[in-house]
N, C-alpha and C positions, 0 to 999 in steps of 0.2 A: 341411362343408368344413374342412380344417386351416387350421391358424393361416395365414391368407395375410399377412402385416403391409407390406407392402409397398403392396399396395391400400389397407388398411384405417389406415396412417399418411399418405397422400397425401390418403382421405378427408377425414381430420380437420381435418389442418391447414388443407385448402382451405378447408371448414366455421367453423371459426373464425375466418380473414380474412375470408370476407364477411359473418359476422354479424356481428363483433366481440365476438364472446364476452368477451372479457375485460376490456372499455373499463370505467373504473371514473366512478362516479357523482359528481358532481362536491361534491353535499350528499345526504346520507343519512339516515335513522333508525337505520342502523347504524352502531356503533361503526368506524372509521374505524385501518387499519392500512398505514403505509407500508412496502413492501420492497426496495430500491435495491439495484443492482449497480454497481461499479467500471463506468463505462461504458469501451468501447476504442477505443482507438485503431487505425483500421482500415489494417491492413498489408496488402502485396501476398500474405503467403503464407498469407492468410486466416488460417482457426483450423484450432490443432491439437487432437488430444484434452485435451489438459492447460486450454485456455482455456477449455473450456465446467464445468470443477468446480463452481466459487463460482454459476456462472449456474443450473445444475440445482440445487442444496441451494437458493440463495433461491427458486427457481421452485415446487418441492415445499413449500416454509415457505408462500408464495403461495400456491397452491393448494389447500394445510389452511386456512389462515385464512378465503377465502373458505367451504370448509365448515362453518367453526366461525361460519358470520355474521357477517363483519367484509366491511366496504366496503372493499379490498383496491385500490390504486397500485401497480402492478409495474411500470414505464415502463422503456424502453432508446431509447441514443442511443449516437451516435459523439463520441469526442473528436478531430476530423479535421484540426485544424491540427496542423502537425508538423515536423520537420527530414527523414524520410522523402521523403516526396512531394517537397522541396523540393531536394533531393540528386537526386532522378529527372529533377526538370523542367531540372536543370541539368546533366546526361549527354544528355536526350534532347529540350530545349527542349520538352517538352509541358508547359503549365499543369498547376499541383498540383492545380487544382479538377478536373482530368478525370482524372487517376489517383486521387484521394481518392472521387471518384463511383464508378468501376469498382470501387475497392475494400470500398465501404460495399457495393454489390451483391452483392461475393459473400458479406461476412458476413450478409448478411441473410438469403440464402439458406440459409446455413448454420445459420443460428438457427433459423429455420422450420422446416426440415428436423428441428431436433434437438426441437421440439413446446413452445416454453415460453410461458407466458401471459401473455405483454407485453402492455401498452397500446399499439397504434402509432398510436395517433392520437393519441400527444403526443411521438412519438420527435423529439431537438434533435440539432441538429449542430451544433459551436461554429464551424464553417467559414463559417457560412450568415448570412449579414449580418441578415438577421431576428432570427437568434440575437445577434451580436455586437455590434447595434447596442443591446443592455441591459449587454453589457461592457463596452462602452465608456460607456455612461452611468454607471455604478456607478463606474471608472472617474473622472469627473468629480466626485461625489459624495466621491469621497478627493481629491480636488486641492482642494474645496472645504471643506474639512473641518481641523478641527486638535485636539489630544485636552486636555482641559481637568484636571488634576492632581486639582483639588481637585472639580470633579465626578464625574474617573473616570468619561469617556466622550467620547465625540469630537462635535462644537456646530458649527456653521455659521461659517467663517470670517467671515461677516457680524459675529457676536457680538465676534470679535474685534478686527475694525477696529472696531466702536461703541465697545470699549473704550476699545484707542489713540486714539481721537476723543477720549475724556472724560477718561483718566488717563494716557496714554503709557502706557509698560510698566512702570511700577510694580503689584505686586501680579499678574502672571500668573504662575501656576504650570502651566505647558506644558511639552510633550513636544516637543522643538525641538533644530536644530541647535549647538552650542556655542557658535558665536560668534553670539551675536544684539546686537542693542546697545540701548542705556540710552539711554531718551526721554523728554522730557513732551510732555503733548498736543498744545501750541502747534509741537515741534519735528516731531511728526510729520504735521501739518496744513501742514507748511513745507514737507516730504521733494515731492519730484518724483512725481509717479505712479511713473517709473522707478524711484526707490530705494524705496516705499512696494510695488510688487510685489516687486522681490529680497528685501527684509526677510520678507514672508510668506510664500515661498518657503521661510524656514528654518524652518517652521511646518506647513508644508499636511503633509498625512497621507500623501500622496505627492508625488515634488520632483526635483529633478535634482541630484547632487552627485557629486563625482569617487570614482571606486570602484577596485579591484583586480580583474578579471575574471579570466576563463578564457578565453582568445583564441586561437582558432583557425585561422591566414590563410587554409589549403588550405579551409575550411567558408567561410570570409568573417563565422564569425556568435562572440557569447561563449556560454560554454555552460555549463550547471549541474555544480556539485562532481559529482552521481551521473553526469554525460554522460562525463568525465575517468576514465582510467585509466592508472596509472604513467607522468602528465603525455604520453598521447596519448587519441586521439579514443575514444568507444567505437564510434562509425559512424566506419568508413573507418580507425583507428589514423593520423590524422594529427599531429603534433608540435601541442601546445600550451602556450604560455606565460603567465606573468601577467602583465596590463597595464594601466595607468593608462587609464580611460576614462568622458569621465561619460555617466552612467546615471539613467534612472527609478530610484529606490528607492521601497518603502515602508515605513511607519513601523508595521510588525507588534513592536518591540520595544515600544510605546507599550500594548500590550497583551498585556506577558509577562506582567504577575502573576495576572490574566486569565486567561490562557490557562493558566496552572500550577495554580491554584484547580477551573478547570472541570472538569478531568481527575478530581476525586473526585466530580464527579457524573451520570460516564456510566460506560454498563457497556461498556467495553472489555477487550479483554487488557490485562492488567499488563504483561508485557514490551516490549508498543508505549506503552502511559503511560510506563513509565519511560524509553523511547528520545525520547519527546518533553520531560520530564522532563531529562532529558542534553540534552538540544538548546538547548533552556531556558537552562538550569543557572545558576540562582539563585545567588548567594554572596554573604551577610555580609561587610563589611571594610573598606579606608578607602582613599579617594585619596591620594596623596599626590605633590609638590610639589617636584622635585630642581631645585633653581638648576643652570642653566649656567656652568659657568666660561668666566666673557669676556676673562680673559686673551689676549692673542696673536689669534689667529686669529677666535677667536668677538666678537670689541670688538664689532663691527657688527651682531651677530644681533639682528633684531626680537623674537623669543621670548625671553623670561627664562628658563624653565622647561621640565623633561619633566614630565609628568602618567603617573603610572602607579598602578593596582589593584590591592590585595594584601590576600588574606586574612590573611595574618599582620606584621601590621603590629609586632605585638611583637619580628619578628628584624631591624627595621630599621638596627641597629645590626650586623649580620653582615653587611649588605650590601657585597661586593668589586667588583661592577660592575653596571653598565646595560647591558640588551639591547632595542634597538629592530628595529621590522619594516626589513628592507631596502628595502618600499617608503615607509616613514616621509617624512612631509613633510621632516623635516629634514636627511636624511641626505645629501645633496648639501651643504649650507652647512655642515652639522658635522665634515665631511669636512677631513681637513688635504691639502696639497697630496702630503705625503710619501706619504699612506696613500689620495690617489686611485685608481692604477692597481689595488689590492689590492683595494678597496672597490667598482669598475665591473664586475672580474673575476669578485667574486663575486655581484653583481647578479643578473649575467648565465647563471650557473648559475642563482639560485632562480627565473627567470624559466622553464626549463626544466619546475619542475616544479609540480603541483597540493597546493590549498591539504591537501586529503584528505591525500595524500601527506606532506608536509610535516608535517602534523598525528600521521599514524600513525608515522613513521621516531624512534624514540626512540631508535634506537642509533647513528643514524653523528650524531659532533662536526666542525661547520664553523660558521665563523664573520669577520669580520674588524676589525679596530680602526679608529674613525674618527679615531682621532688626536686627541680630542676628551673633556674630562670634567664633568661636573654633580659638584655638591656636597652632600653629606649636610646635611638639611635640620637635623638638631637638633646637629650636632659639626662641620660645617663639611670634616668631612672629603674630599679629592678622589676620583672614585670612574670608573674609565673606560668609556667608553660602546662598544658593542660594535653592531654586525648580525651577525644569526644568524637563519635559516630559520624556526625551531622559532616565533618569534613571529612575527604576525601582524598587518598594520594594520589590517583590520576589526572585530577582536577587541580588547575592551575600548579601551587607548587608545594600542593599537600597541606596548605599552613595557613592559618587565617590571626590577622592582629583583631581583637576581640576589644569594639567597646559598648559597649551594655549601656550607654544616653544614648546613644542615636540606632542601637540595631535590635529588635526585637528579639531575635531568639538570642543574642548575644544576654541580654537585659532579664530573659527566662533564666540564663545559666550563673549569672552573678548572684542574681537572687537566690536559685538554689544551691549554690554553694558558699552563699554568705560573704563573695568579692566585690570589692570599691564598685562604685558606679559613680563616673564626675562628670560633672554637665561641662558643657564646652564650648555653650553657645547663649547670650544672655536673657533669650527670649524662649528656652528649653524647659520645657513642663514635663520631668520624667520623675513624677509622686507614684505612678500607676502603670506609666508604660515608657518604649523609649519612644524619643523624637526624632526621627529624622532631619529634620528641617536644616534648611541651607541658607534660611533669611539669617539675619540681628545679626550681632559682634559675637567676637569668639571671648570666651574670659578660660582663665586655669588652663593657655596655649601659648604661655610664656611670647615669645618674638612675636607672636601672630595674635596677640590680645589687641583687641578693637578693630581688628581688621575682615572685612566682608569674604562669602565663599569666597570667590575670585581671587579676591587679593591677597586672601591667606592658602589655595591652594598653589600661586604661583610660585610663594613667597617659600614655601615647605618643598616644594617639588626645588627650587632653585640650591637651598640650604644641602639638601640630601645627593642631588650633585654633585655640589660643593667639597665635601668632604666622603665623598664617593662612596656613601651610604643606601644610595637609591637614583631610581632615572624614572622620566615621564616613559607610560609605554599600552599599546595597545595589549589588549589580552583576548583571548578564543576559550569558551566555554570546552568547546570540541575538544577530544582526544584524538590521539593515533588510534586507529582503528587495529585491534589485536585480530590479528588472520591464523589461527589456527584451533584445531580439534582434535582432542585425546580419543580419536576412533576411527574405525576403519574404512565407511563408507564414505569418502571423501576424494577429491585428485591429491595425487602424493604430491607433494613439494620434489620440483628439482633441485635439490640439494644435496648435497655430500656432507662429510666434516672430515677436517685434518688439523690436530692438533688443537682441536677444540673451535676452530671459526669453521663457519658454512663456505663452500664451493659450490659455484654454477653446473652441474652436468652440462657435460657437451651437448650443443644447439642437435647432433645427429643424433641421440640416444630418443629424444622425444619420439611416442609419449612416453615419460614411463609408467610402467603399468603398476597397478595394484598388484601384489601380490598374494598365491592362493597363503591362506592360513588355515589350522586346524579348528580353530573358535575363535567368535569375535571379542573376547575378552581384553582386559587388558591384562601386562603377563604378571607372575606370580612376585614379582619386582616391581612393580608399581608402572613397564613401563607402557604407552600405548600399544596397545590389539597389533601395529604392523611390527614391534618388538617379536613376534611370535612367526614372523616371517623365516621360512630357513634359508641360507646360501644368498639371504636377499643383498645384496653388498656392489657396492661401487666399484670402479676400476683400483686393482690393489686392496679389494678388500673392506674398505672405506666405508663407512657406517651413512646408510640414508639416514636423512630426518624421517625419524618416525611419526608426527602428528602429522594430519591432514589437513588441505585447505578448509575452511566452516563454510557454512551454507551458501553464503553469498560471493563465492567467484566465481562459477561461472553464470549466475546472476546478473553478472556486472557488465557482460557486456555481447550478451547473446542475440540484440536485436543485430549484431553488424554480421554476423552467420547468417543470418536469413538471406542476408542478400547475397550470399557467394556459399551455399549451403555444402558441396561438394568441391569442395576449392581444400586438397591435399599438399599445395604449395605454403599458401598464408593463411593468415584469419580469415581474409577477404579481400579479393585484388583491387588497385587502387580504382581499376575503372566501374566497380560493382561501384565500391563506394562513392565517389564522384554523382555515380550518377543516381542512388538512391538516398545518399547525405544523409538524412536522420529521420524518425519514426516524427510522420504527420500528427497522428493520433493516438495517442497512450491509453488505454482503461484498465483501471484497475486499483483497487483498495487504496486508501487513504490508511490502513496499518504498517506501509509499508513506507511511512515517508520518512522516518528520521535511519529507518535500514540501507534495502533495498536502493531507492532513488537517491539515497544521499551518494551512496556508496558508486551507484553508476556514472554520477554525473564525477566524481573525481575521478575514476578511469576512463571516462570518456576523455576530461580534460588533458590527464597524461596521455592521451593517446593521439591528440590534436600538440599536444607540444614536440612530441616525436615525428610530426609530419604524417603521421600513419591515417586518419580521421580527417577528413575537409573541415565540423561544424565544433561548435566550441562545449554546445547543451546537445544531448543527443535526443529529449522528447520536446518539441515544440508547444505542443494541447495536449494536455494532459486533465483527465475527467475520472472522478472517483466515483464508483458507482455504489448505491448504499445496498446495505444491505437486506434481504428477504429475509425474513425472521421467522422462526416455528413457532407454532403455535401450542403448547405444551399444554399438556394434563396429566392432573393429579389424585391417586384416593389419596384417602387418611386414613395412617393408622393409628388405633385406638392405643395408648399409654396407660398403661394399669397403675393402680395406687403407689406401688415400690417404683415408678418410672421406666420400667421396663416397657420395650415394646412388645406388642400382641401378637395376633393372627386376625385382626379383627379390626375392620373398614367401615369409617364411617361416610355417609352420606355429605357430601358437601355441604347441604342446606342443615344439618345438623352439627355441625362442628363447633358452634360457640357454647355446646352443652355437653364437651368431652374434653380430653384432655388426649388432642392430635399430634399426627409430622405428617408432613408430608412426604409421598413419595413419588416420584413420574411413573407415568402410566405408557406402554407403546401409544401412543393415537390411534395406530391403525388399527385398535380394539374397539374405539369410544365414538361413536356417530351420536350428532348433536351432542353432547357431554354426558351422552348414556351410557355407563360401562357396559361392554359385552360382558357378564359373571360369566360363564362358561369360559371365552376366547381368555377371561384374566387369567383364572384357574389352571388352564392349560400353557401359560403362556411360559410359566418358570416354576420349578417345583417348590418350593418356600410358599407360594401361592394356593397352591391343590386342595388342601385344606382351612380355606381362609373360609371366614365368615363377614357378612356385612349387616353392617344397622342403615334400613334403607328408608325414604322417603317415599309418600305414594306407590308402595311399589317397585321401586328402581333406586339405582344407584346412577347418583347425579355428579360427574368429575368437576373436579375447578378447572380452570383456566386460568393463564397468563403467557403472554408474549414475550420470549428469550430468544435468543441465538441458536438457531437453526444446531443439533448437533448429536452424535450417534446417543453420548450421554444421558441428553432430557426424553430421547425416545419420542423425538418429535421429528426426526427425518421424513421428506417424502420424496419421493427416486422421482428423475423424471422418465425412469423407460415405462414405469408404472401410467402415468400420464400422458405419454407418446401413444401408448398402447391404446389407452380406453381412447383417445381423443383425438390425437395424431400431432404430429410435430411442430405443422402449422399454427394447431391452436396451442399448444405450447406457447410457441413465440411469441404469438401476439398476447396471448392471455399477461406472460411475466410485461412484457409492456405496459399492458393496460391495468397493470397493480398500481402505478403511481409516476411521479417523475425520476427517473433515473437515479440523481444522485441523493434518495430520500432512502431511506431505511423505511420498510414494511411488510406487514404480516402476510405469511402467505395463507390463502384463504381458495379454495377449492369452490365456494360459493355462486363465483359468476364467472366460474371459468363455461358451463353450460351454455352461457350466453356469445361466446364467444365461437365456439364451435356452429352454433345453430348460425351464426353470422357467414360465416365461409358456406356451409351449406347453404343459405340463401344466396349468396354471389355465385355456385355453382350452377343455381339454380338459375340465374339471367340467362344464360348460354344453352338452355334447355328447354324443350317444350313439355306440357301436363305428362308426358308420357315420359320425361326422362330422356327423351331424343335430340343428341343439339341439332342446335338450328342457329343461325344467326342471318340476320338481313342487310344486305349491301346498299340497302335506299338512305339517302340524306338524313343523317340526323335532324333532329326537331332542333328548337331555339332552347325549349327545355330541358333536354339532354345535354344539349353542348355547353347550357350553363351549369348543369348540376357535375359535367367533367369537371370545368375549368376550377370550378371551385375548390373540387380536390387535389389538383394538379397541385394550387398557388396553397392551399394547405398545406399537403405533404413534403411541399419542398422549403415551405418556411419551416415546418416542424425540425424535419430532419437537420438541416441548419443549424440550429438551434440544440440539437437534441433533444427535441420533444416528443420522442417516438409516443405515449400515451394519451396526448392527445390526437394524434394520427388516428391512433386505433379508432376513437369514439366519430372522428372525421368519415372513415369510410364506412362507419354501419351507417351514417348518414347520407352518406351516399348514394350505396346499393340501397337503403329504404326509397331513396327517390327515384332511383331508374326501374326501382321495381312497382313501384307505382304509377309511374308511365310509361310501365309495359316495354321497355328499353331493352332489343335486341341486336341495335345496330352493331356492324362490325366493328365501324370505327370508333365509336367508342367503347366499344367493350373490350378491344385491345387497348387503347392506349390505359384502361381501367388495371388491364392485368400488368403491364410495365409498372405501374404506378404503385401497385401491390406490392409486384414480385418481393421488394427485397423482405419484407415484413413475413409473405407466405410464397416461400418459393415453389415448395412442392405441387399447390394445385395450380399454380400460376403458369409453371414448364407446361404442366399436364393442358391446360387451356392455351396456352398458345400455340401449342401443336396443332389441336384442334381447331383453332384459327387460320389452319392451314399454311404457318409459318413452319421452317428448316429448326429440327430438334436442336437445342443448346443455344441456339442462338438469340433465345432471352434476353441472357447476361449481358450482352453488349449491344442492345436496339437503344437508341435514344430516349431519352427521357423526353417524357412527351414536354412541349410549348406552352406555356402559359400565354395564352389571347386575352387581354382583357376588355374587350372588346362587348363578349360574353359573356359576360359580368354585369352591363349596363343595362339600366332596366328601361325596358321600353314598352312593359305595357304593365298594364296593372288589373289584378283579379278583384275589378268591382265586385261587392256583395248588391248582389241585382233585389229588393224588395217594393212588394205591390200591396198597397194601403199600411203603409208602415212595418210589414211582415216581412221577413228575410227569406227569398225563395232558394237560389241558390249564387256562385261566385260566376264572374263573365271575363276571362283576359281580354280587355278592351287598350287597342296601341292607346297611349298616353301623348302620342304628337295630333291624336284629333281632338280638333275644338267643342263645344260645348254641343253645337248641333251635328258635327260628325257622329258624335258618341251616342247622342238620341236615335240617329238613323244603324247605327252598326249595333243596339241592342235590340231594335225594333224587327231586324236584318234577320235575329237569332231563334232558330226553330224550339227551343227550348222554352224560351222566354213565350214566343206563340203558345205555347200548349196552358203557361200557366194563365195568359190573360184570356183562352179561354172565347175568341174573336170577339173580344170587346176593345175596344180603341181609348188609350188615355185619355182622360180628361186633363192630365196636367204632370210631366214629368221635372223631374230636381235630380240637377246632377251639381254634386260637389264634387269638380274634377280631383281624381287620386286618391279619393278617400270613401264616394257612394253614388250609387242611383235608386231611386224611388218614384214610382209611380203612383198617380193616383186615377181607378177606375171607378 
């Protein structure tokens, strides 16, 4: 029978869910390897070709490993909480848990379909209150938690109040809020329960403090820097601004340096270390301490002082002005009356736009004067205080000393506002731009005039000590990570309130549940979607917190579920984890490195300081895979004279003679970039009526290569491709696009090629009629070198992660056993192990037929590399008679010059061409030719 793959992938699959072929053993005598995928988030438009990449290369890494004898965790789950679903239930009032269900169905279906070797008997959903109810515990475990300096690890808030009990706060060194206050034991045994919680509050490892969001009223919800794009939504392009709001944070800065050390002892990409690295962003330098001038206006300010962070504390004597964030606490009281409406005006623009935004725009200068000035800490000199966009309140200390010789954008903003700019250094050329430079003397830096960087930044950091102005100190780019969402679809926070501070719900009340609501709005009081909750109340009455964890908790730490999947006691019992420790092999997007993986590796770390976690990094290799890009097409529509758009489409090859737009075309209308006119017509009613100005005949689409997405109308489903092709060539085909971690187009082109390749490999195993057959006689010398070659290929590839070169490896292969007529058993089984993980389906199906026990593929050894096999011991002289080339002789290369005469003379081939005439005279150049002369 021909390759039937259709039957023969339905088989299998079905075969493997009900044995569970793949379920991994929970304790072994085998060496033990994990292989994780980015789990997803399940969308209505299921998966396209592009999402199963990263899934098939770990699958195929899986599926070797099990050959090489390793106890082998390939687990999948959905990441199902979402802003999706929760945007749908609010168009169409259905609960997000029944469109998150429908749509886990159909990815699942689609996985199966594409044959990969999950564990589903540990698949998590972070939707699933089983699951969320260890989120929320963990959770709890950072609230009760606070990171101890001088341990360098986060310790039971217990330890700390035993402290305060015994010494007040004298002698902690903690990772804490700024304003904490100064106690002895007696005063803090005096403190109220109420003021004795707010105080720990500015301690615990996660807390509640007023933040800058991303605020989206049309969403109702805040939303992360990557959800924001040129301060609108990325779902939906709604307007979003920034806005004072307190928030969960956590205290992930508590474990920057931490986190920046770890990264030299995992094997990641460098380019995603260094973006985590930037995120980081570590820097050397000094605080330092500007007095307010209380003159006038400022008499009454409670603050003395701006506090601001500079690495080059040596130009502080160039300093011409102060720039604070416009959301700065102070900037209301610092505000003169005269420069109020100036200062609200422009608020109210940078509320407009996102912090990303703000961050990237180097070029445009805005700004406005508070009317207000601080005093240079070692000259007294007055110095004006400014807002401007470009800073930031959550970044460092919201406030930047501004000098315009040494910092370019500072040197943009003096310029256009017409303020000092003084050189500071004697070899400074700022006619045109500023200098940074650290070489020559400092001059107009009073104490520190003639004195080199060094000596002048020791000499300024020492002075500001001195008079207790400033200190040397290290600084973290990194913020507290803000942990919550104004929406429904989310794990509820265990939290209570009384008298305005949070309470832990008791450890027994977990999970607790979402509760039902009427719509998922937010309510008619501005408060979040679970405000609409009814009777929803804690013990006595006690108001939950109403936002939601955001996207990424249970995110954060859902690889250690896999390995204790149905464990209703813990997270994960100690001996699960012991003995699976942490994810071997990671894959998955490189968009997620400054979120996602940042976010994980600081709860993994909290969670190795509590003893709960053996490893310190929880992904060891971690591999980004690129991405599969759509192939988009476009008409043009024609623009009439008023610049209106038409009905009317022009030819591609004619667009430099009209006045076009472009718009995406579905693809699946356009073969070769020919529009189907009919299929377009038909496709949307705005279209039914179109007309086209065509070339030759036809309408020719553009091209160009974007990101694969429902948008550009460039999607291609893989059950569409399963279907025509089968799954098998699926997998290998997305392989054989490129190398793994490269981005590229997907192209339908040679996927033909690919298929016809598996039907020739079925093809070995079969005689002219379709009938298998295979032969138990000794493989040839040829054979057994044309295995080996693939053996010490495929497992260098794999290694390596070259699955694309693999692919091109065994059409070279099966081209040469099929040329030497190669039916032996033994190789054509160890052929189909060597396959398997690449094309499982017809691999099972062949090895049955092999007459090996069904299932037991997965775990037969991976064949031996002999190199033995490899050694070449004879060589295909090109045999020619009077200088003409008859045909090739494999002659052993261990016979000498007249062996070689006698073993071609031996050959009945060679008889028929000389025809019984007898040389007159042969030439053998051993390993390279024979010639005769008759």
């Amino acid at each position: 029978m021909d390759y039937q793959f259709k039957e023969i992938e339905q088989k299998w699959q079905q075969f493997w869910a009900q044995n569970q072929t793949f379920k991994a053993e929970d304790k072994s005598a085998k060496p033990k390897y994990y292989v994780l995928d980015m789990f997803p988030y399940p969308s209505g438009a299921g998966l396209h070709v592009g999402h199963p990449l990263g899934y098939i290369a770990s699958d195929i890494f899986a599926r070797y490993k099990r050959l090489k004898g390793f106890n082998v965790l390939h687990p999948m789950g959905y990441d199902s909480f979402g802003l999706p679903a929760e945007q749908y239930a609010i168009q169409t009032g259905q609960h997000p848990a029944i469109t998150t269900e429908d749509n886990i169905a159909t990815y699942r279906r689609q996985l199966d379909q594409i044959g990969f070797s999950f564990d589903w008997s540990r698949e998590v959903r972070t939707s699933s209150p089983d699951y969320y109810k260890w989120t929320q515990w963990i959770f709890m475990q950072l609230f009760n938690s606070w990171y101890n300096k001088d341990a360098d690890k986060a310790e039971s808030i217990d330890k700390l109040v035993a402290h305060f009990e015994a010494n007040g706060s004298a002698g902690i060194n903690a990772v804490s809020d700024e304003e904490i206050l100064s106690f002895t034991a007696d005063e803090w045994k005096a403190f109220s329960n109420q003021d004795q919680q707010a105080e720990l509050l500015k301690y615990r490892l996660t807390y509640l403090r007023e933040s800058t969001v991303n605020w989206c009223p049309a969403l109702g919800t805040v939303l992360a820097n990557d959800e924001v794009k040129d301060g609108f939504s990325e779902r939906g392009g709604f307007p979003v601004e920034q806005k004072k709001m307190t928030q969960w944070s956590m205290r992930i800065t508590a474990y920057a340096e931490r986190l920046l050390q770890g990264l030299d002892t995992i094997d990641w990409p460098e380019p995603l270390k260094e973006m985590q690295r930037n995120w980081i962003g570590k820097s050397t330098g000094a605080s330092v301490k500007f007095p307010i001038d209380k003159s006038g206006h400022n008499a009454a300010l409670d603050t003395n002082f701006i506090e601001v962070f500079t690495t080059r504390v040596d130009t502080i004597f160039g300093v011409t002005f102060l720039v604070i964030a416009p959301e700065h606490e102070l900037v209301a009281s610092l505000t003169t009356p005269e420069q109020k409406a100036e200062i609200e005006a422009y608020i109210t623009q940078t509320k407009k736009k996102s912090e990303l935004d703000r961050m990237a725009d180097a070029k445009t200068v805005s700004g406005a004067f508070t009317g207000s000035y601080v005093l240079n800490p070692l000259n007294g000199q007055q110095i004006p205080i400014w807002i401007a966009d470009y800073v930031l309140a959550g970044y460092g200390t919201g406030a930047v000393m501004a000098v315009p010789s040494g910092d370019q954008r500072d040197y943009l903003f003096a310029k256009h506002f017409n303020l000092p700019i003084v050189p500071i250094i004697d070899i400074q050329n700022i006619e045109t731009e500023a200098d940074p430079t650290k070489e020559g003397k400092y001059i107009n830096s009073d104490f520190i005039n003639g004195l080199t960087y060094k000596e002048a930044t020791a000499a300024v950091v020492a002075e500001l000590e001195k008079i207790n102005a400033g200190k040397a100190k290290v600084n973290f780019r990194m913020r507290d990570a803000i942990f919550g969402r104004q929406r429904y679809w989310g794990e509820p926070v265990p939290v209570y309130f009384k008298d305005g501070l949070p309470y832990l719900i008791d450890e027994s009340h977990l999970p607790l549940l979402l509760p039902e609501i009427d719509k998922y709005l937010p309510t008619e009081t501005g408060e979040p979607p679970l405000g609409r909750a009814e009777d929803w109340k804690y013990e006595g009455g006690l108001a939950y917190e109403l936002s939601t964890m955001p996207g990424w908790a249970g995110s954060s730490w859902y690889w250690y579920r896999y390995m204790d999947a149905q464990n209703d006691k813990e997270f994960a019992s100690r001996e699960a984890i012991e003995y699976w420790k942490d994810v071997d092999l990671y894959i998955g997007g490189s968009e997620h490195a400054t979120g996602h993986l940042l976010y994980s590796r600081f709860w993994n770390k909290f969670l190795k300081d509590l003893d709960l976690v053996v490893e310190e990094e929880p992904f060891k290799k971690l591999i980004n895979q690129g991405m599969i890009q759509g192939r988009s097409n476009f008409v043009y529509r024609l623009i009439d004279e008023e610049g209106k758009g038409t009905n009317t489409y022009v030819s591609h090859g004619l667009i430099k003679e009209y006045k076009t737009t472009p718009i995406h075309v579905d693809v699946n209308i356009v073969e070769n970039e020919v529009l189907n006119i009919a299929k377009f017509k038909q496709w949307r009613p705005e279209f039914a009526d179109a007309e086209f100005i065509l070339e030759n005949g036809k309408y020719i689409c553009g091209v160009e290569v974007e990101k694969m997405s429902k948008r550009y109308y460039n999607v291609v489903n893989p059950d569409d491709i399963a279907t025509r092709y089968g799954a098998d060539t699926l997998r290998m085909y997305e392989m054989f696009l490129g190398p793994l971690e490269q981005s590229k187009p997907w192209n339908t082109n040679g996927i033909e090629g690919v298929f016809k390749f598996l039907r020739k490999f079925w093809r070995l195993f079969h005689n002219d009629a379709w009938e298998f057959g295979v032969s138990d006689a000794a493989p040839s010398k040829a054979e057994l070198k044309s295995l080996h070659k693939i053996i010490k290929k495929v497992e260098e590839d794999i290694e390596r992660f070259s699955f694309n070169t693999s692919v091109s490896s065994f059409m070279i292969a099966v081209n040469e056993l099929t040329d030497l007529k190669c039916n032996n058993r033994a190789v054509l089984q160890d052929l189909v192990i060597i396959l398997s993980p690449y094309a499982p389906h017809i691999c099972e199906e062949l090895w049955a037929l092999l007459g090996n026990a069904e299932g037991t593929l997965s775990y037969a050894p991976f064949p031996k590399f002999n190199a033995e096999y490899l050694v070449e011991d004879e060589f295909a002289y090109p045999i020619s008679i009077n200088g003409k080339m008859k045909m090739n002789l494999n002659i052993p290369l261990s016979l000498d010059v007249k062996g070689t005469e006698e073993f071609v003379l031996a050959n009945a081939d060679v008889q028929k061409y000389l025809d019984g005439k007898a040389p007159k005279k042969m030439i053998v150049v051993k390993g390279r030719i024979v010639n005769m002369v008759v």
